[in-house]
N, C-alpha and C positions, 0 to 999 in steps of 0.2 A: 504494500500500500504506500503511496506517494503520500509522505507530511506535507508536500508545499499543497495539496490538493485540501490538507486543513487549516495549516497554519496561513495567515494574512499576512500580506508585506503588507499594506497600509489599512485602517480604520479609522472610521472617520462616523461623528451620530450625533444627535441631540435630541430633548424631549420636547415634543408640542401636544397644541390642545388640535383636536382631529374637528376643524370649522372649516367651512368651504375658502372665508378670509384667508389663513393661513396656508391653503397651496400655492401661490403665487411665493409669499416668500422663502418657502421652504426650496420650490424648482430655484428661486434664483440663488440660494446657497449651494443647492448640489452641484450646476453650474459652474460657479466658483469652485467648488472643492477639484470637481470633474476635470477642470481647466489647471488646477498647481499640479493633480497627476497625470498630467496628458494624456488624457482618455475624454479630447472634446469631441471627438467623430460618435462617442455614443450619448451625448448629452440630448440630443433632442429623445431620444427613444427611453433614456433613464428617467426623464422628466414625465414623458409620458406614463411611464408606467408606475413613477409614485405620485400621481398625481389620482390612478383608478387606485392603489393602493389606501391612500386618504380617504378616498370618495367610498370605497369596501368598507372602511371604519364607520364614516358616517350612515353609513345605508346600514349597517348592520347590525353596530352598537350602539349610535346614538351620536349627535352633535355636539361639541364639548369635551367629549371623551378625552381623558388624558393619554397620550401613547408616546413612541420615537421612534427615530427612524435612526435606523446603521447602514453605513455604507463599508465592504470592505474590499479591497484589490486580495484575490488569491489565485495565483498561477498566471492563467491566459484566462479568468474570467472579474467579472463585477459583480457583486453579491448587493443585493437593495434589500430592506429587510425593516419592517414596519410592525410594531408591538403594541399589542392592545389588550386592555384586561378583562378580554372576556371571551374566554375558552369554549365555549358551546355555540357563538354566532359564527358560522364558518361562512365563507365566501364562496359562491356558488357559480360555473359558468351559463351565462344567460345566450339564449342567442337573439341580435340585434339586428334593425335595418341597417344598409350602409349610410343613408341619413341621420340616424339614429342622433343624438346631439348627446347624449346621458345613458348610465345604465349599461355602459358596454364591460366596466368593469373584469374580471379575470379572463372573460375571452379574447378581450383585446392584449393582454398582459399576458395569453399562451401565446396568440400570434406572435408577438414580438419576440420574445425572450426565448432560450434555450432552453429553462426549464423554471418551474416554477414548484412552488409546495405551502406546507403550512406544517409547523410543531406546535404541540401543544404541551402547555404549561399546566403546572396546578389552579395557579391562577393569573394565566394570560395566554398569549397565541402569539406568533409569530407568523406571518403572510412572507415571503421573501420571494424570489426572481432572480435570475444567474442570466449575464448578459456575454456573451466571451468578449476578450479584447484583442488585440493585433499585439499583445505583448509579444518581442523578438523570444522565435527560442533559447537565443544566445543568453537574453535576461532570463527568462525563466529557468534556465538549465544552472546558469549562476546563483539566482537567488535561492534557487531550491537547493544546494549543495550550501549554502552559508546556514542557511537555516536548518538544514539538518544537522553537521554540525555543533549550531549552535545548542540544537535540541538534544543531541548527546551528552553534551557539556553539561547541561543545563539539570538533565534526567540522572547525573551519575555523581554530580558534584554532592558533597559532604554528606549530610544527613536526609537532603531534601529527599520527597519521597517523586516521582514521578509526576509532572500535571496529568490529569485528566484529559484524554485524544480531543472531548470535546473544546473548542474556543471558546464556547459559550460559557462555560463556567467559569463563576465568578474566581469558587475557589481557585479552578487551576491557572487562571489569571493571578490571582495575587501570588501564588506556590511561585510560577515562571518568573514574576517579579521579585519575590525574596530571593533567589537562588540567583538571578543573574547580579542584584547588587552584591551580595556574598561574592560573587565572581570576578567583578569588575574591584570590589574592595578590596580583596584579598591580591589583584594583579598590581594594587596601585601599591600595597603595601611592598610588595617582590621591588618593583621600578624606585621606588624612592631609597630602600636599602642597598641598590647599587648604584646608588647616584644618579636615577633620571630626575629630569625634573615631571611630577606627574602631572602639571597644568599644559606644558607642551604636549605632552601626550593624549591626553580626551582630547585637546584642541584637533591637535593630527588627525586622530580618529574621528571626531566629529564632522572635518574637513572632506576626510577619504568617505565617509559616509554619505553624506551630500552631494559631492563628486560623480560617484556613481551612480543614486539616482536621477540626476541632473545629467550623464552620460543615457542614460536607459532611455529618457524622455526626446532626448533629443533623435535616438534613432530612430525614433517610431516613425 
């Protein structure tokens, strides 16, 4: 099984209230996001489709509704993913006129996308949509080998116990997180007792870090 098929090179999300007002500003943020990852060739089609994902919340749960949206880069695809707290209204495909103006909801959002689904929470749901991108294989073949990698690292280092396959978890989010500061502290300790200086060095890394994605973006 491919980790880079789980793990995110970028994420990116915020919470809203699920009102007809607030899809206008939510496309013009994915937009922007869509646009610092160079992934604007799917910006109209990602708009479109969290725009039926808003409009699924309000038809189904109700206006006002509190939910969020994530957006995450994984592999050669785009992960759109829309959260609401209510586990039993599921989104249904309708079928519509091509005039239709409203109500096209998840059939428009199969045609589009690669694939689409729903997980369900104890107490919430998840709607999400997989869009693929033109990511080179050169990047993905790259990125997927740092990050594995890094997930070996990350899985074997001291005490820590394994994260959790799933992303989603919160736990195996913060586990990933303690065990890579443990990582990075413990390097910086090694670097300063033979004399590096350790503020050049995050700077470096942080530089060559940038670098490369800033390299990825431009080949597209």
């Amino acid at each position: 099984m491919d980790d880079s098929t789980y793990v995110p090179l970028a994420t990116w999300g915020l919470p809203f209230i699920a009102e007809p007002k607030e899809v206008s500003a939510l496309r013009s943020l994915m937009r922007t996001r869509l646009s610092a990852w160079g992934l604007s060739e799917l910006s109209d089609t990602a708009q479109l489709c969290l725009s039926e994902l808003v409009a699924n919340v309000i038809t189904h749960v109700g206006g006002g509704t509190p939910a969020s949206l994530t957006m995450l880069r994984r592999g050669g695809r785009l992960r759109i993913e829309v959260r609401d707290p209510e586990p039993c209204a599921l989104p249904r495909l309708v079928e519509t006129s091509d005039d239709s103006e409203g109500g096209r909801g998840m059939a428009l959002v199969e045609a589009l996308t690669d694939r689409w689904g729903i997980e369900l929470c104890t107490h919430s749901k998840v709607t999400w949509c997989e869009l693929v991108t033109e990511l080179s294989v050169s990047e993905q073949h790259r990125n997927a080998e740092r990050v594995k990698r890094a997930t070996r690292v990350l899985t074997s280092y001291g005490n820590h116990e394994p994260p959790p396959v799933s992303r989603r978890s919160r736990v195996g989010a913060l586990t990933r997180e303690a065990a890579a500061v443990d990582v990075i502290t413990d390097l910086l300790h090694l670097l300063r007792e033979h004399g590096h200086d350790v503020d050049e060095v995050l700077n470096r890394a942080q530089s060559h870090f940038e670098a490369e994605v800033a390299t990825a973006c431009a080949t597209r």
